[in-house]
C-alpha positions as CSV (number, residue, x, y, z in Angstrom):
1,X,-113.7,-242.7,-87.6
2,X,-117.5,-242.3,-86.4
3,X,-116.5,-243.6,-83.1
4,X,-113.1,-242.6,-82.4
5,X,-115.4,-239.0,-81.9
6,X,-117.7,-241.1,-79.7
7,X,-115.0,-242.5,-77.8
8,X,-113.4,-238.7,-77.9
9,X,-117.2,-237.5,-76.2
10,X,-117.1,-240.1,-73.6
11,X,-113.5,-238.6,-72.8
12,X,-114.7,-235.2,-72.3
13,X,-117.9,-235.9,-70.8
14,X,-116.0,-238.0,-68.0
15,X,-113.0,-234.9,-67.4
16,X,-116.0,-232.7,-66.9
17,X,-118.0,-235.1,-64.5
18,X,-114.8,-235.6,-62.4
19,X,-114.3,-231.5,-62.8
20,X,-117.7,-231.5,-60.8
21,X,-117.1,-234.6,-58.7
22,X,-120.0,-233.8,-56.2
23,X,-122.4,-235.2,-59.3
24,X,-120.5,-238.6,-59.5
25,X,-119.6,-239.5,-56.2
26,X,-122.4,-239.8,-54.0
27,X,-124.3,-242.5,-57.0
28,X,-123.0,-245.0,-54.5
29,X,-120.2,-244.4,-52.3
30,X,-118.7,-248.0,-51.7
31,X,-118.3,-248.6,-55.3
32,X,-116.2,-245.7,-56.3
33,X,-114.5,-245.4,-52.8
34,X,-111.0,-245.3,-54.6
35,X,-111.7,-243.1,-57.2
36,X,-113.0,-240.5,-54.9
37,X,-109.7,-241.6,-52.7
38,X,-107.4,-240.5,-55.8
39,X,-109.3,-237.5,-56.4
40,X,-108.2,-235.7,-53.1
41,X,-104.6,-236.7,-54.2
42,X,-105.8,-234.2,-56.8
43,X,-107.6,-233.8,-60.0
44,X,-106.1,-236.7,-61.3
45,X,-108.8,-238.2,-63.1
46,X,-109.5,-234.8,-65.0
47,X,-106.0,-234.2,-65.8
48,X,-106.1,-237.8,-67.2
49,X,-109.8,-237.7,-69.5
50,X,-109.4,-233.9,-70.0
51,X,-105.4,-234.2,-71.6
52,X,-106.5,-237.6,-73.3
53,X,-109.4,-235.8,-75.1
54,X,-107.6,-233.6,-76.3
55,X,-105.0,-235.5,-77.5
56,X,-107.6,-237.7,-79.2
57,X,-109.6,-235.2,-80.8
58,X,-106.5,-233.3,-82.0
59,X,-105.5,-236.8,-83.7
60,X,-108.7,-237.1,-85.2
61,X,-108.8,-234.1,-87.1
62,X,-105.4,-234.4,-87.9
63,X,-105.5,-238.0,-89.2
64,X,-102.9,-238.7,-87.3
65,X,-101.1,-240.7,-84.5
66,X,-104.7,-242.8,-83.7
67,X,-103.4,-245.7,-82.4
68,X,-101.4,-244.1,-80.2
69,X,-103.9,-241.7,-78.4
70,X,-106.3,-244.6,-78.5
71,X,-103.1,-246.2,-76.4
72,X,-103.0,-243.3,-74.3
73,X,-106.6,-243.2,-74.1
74,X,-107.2,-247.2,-72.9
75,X,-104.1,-246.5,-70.4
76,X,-106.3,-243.9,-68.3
77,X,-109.4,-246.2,-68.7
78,X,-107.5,-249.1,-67.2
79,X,-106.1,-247.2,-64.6
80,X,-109.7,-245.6,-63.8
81,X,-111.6,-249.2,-64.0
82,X,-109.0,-250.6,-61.8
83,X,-109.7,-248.1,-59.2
84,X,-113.7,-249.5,-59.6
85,X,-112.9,-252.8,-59.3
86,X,-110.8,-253.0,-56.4
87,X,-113.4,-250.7,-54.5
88,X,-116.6,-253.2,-55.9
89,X,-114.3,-256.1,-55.1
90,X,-113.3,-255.6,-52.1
91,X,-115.9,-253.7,-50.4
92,X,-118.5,-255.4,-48.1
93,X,-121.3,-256.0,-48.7
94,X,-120.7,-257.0,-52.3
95,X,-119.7,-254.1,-54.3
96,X,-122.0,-253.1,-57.8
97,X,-119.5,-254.4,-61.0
98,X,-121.6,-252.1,-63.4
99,X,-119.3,-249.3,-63.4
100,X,-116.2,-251.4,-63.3
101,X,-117.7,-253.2,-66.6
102,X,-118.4,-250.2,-68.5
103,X,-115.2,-248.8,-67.7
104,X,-113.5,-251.6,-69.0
105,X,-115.4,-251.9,-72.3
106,X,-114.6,-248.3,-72.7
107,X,-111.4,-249.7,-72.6
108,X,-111.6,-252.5,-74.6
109,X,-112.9,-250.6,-77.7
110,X,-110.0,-248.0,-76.9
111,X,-107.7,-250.8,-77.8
112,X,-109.9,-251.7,-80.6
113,X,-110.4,-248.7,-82.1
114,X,-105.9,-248.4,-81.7
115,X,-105.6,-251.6,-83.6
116,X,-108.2,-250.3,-86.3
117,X,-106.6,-247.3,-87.2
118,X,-103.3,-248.9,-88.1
119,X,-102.1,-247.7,-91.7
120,X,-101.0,-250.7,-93.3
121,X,-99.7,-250.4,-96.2
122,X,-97.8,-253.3,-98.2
């Protein structure tokens, strides 16, 4: 439960970085290319960590639905590391994978933590 609430921080911590994108973006430019691309489409990526935090942190002090805001929660962080690693991928000179990999632990322990917090009951 300790850290679905971390997982819940990283999502609020990343709706209000992309809130003030001017504080992410210019880290290095090549690497998060598409993200900043998707961004002037709109403020996507805060609509997408903002709305998933909140889902996930209303779950959390409900007790319920986890594994399905966790769902929700991996969706946005697969869509946001496959924005980084098409723009470290294909960018030239080689693109940093850092970002990309983080993003997609983040992921990773969102699908985790989902499959964790399955009531089963026999």
């Amino acid at each position: 439960m300790v850290l679905s609430w971390v997982f819940a921080s990283l999502q609020v911590i990343f709706a209000v970085i992309h809130g003030f994108s001017f504080l992410v973006y210019p880290a290095h430019p090549s690497t998060v290319r598409i993200v900043a691309y998707i961004q002037t489409l709109g403020p996507i990526w805060v609509y997408a960590f903002g709305g998933t935090s909140v889902l996930l942190i209303t779950a959390l002090l409900l007790r319920r639905l986890l594994p399905f805001t966790h769902s929700a929660c991996a969706g946005v962080w697969a869509g946001y590391a496959s924005a980084l690693w098409v723009g470290a991928l294909f960018d030239r000179p080689e693109g940093v994978v850092s970002f990309p990999i983080v993003a997609t632990i983040i992921m990773i322990g969102h699908v985790v933590l989902g499959l964790a917090s399955v009531d089963i009951r026999g």
